[in-house]
Residue, then its C-alpha position, 0 to 999 in steps of 0.5 A: x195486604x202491604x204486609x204479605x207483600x213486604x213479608x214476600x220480599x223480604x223473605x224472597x231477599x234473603x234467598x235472592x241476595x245469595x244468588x251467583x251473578x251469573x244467575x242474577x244475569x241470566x235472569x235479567x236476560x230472561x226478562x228482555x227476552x220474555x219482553x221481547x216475545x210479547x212486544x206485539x202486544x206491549x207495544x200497542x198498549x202502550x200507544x194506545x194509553x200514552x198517545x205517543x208514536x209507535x215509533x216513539x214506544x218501539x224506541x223506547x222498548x229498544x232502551x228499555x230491553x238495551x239496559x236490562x242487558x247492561x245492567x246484566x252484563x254489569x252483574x257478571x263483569x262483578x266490577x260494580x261491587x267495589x271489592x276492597x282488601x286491606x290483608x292481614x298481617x299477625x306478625x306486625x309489630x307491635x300489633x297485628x293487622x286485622x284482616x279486613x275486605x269490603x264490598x257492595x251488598x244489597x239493602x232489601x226490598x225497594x219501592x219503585x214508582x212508575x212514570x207517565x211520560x216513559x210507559x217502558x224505559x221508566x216503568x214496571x221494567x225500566x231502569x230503577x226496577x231494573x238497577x235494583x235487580x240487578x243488585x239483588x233487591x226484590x222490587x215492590x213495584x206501583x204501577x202509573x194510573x196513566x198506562x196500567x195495561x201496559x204495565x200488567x203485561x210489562x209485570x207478567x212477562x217479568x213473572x214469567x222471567x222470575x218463575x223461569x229462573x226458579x226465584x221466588x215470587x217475592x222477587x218482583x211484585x206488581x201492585x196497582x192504587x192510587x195515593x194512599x197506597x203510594x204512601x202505605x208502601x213508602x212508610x212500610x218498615x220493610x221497605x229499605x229504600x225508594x224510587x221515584x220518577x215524576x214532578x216535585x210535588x210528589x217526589x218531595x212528598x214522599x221523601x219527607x214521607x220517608x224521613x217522618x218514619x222510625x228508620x228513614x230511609x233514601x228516596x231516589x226522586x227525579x223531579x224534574x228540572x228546566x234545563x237551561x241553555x247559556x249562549x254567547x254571542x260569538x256562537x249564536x251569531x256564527x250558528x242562529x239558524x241551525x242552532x234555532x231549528x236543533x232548540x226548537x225540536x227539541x222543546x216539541x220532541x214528545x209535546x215537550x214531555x221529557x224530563x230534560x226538555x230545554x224549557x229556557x235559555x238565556x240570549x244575548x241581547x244582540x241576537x235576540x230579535x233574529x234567534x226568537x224569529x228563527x225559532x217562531x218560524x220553525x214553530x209554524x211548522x210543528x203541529x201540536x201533538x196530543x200529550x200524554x193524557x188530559x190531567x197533563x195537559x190541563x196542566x200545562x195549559x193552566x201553567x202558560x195562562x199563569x205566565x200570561x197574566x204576568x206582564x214581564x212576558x211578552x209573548x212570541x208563540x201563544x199555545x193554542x189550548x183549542x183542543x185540549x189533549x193536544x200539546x201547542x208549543x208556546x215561546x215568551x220573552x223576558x228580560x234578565x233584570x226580571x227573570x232574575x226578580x222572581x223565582x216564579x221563572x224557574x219553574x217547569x211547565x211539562x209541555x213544549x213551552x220555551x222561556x227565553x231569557x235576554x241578557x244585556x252583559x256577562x254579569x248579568x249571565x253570572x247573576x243568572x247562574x249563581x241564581x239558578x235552581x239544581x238542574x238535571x242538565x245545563x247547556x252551553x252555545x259557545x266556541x273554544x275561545x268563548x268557553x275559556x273567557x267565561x271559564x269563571x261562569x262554567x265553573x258555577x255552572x258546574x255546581x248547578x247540575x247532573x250533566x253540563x253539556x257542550x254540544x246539541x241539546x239535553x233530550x236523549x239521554x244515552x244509557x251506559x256507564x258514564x251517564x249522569x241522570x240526576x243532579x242537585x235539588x230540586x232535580x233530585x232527592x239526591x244529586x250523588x245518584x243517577x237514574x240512568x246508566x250503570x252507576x244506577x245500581x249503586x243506589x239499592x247497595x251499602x258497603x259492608x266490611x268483614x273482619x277476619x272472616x274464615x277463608x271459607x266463608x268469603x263471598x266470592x268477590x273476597x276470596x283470595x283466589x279471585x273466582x270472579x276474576x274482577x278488579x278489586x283493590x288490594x293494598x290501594x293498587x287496583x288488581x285481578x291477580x290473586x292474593x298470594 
């Protein structure tokens, strides 16, 4: 069966991959549209087999159909593809100059597995299925076991879409399994590269999967990250109380289920005491929420009574793990000195826990960001004045993550073109990428240079005329005008 199915595909690529982007795009746009018709019936299934919000899932079909037509939009500007041309020159003394264009082309058939925690934006139509259409790779896609009717009808609205745009079946192929299966696709010899979305332990199990075969091949992983938080004292003081309610929505946004949730956050000793019992107090008023289903939240609740046995911790908010399904926040303290004593600490718990870390000296912070493990996101609580003194600080922060920001809280991810979803291990397989955002694409495309090809037999992107009207370099300057 994996060998029909890869067969499909890449039979399918060496059509797809030619297709104009104007047809590309109008597909993409297809699949938003055909979601958009079925959304009364994707919506409730997806809160139905998620347990999160109907106004959580109508947010997340919102992204989910915005980035399609992102990605669709990026299709026919073309810019994406990178288009490079150094001219020829036969009369160069005292030898001719090769004629030599570039660009971006697709690597074939990419595997993408689906997230328990986004039914939609993560999913069977999310952005890596999306990003590697978008670059004309077909997509054998594996559905979560946590939300699988959400998925098929996700997957049929898609083949309605590709049978509409008269593509080949091949294009976009849903499959459903459990590990065995996940492994099987990931080893297949046709299979080019994959996607994946979900904890370390398995994301890193299939990339080594992908490095042991005979033509290894990249493994896009999201893995997760905790997301530190850095203070400092001027700041917090000036800011505690709002800055303790904006810290405490976001570690319960979602049970605490999204991949840039806040999990720690270091303290200055000053301010410790006032910012833990301004967070417990905005906790009273947060009711535990149910969790995505009950494998995560068996979980997490095994991870917090992991951290209760250990006695570095004490203890400000206990989870309540009385109903199981149901998420309770949790917040412990720890000291610097033994934050920094074991790596234990760093450790994600998927679900509304916060570790605060209290630091004594600004030495002591430095001791804690060279320690840090790759993050997808750090957070810094400092006024201009402050930022400038620890300028030495934010520069190993810079090495530590994907997106370091300055202002609010890492949960919300804006989808555009700057974004950066991704950053060093173990957060991602590879911190070069991102999973959200329009550099997306880049992921399921390789550079391939054409020397001296006939005029003729140009892509489009190549051709001197510039039919694409796109900027391409020329001679090193950036340009739409043609090549005279």
């Amino acid at each position: 069966m994996i060998d029909q199915l890869f067969n499909a595909a890449t039979e399918a690529f060496f059509q797809y991959k030619n297709v104009s982007a104007n047809l590309k795009a109008d597909f993409l746009d297809k699949i938003a549209e055909v979601l958009e018709a079925n959304r009364s019936l994707i919506v409730p299934a997806a809160v139905e087999e998620s347990n999160l919000p109907e106004g959580r899932i109508n947010g997340e079909f919102g992204r989910t159909t915005g980035q399609i037509k992102l990605f669709a939009n990026m299709v026919r500007e073309g810019n994406w593809l990178e288009a490079t041309i150094d001219p020829g020159d036969p009369h160069r003394e005292p030898l001719p100059k090769a004629d030599i264009r570039k660009m971006l082309v697709p690597i074939g058939p990419v595997v993408v597995f689906g997230a328990s925690n986004f039914p939609l934006a993560f999913s069977t139509a999310g952005g890596d299925t999306i990003s590697a259409l978008a670059a004309g790779c077909p997509v054998i896609y594996k559905g979560h076991p946590a939300h699988p009717q959400t998925s098929r009808l996700v997957a049929d609205c898609i083949h309605k879409a590709v049978i509409s745009s008269n593509l080949p079946e091949g294009v976009f192929i849903h499959v459903e399994g459990g590990i065995e299966i996940g492994q099987l696709l990931v080893q297949h010899p046709l299979a080019k590269a994959v996607a994946f979305t979900g904890s370390y332990t398995g994301g890193k199990a299939l990339f080594d999967l992908a490095g042991k075969r005979e033509e290894p091949i990249p493994v896009y992983a999201e893995m997760g990250s905790v997301n530190p938080v850095f203070t400092f004292p001027q700041k917090l003081g000036n800011e505690l109380v709002p800055l303790a309610q904006s810290y405490t929505n976001s570690i319960t946004m979602g049970s605490g289920q999204f991949c840039t949730n806040p999990g720690l956050i270091f303290v200055p000793r000053e301010h410790a005491h006032e910012f833990e019992t301004a967070i417990a107090q905005e906790l009273r008023n947060i009711a535990g929420a149910p969790m995505l289903h009950p494998g995560i939240a068996k979980a997490y609740y095994e991870s917090i009574e992991y951290y209760q046995s250990r006695e570095e911790l004490r203890w400000v908010k206990v989870a309540d793990p009385k109903h199981l399904i149901n998420g309770s926040a949790a917040l412990a303290e720890i000291k610097a000195a033994d934050w920094l004593a074991d790596d234990v600490f760093q450790k994600e718990v998927f679900g509304a826990f916060a570790l605060m870390v209290v630091y004594d000296s600004p030495n002591q912070l430095m001791e804690a960001a060279k320690k840090l493990h790759g993050q997808l996101t750090i957070t810094v609580w400092g006024d201009v004045a402050e930022l400038k003194q620890n300028a030495a600080l934010l520069n190993v922060l810079e090495e530590k993550c994907g997106r370091l920001l300055f202002q609010g809280v890492p949960t919300g991810v804006e989808v555009g073109y700057a974004m950066q979803h991704g950053g060093p291990f173990p957060s991602t397989t590879d911190s070069r990428s991102t999973s959200v955002g329009a550099g997306a694409i880049k992921r399921f495309a390789r550079p391939i240079a054409f020397q001296d090809m006939p005029a003729d037999l140009l892509p489009d992107a190549l051709k001197n005329e510039n039919p694409m009207k796109i900027v391409r370099q020329v001679n090193g300057k950036f340009t739409v005008e043609k090549i005279k």
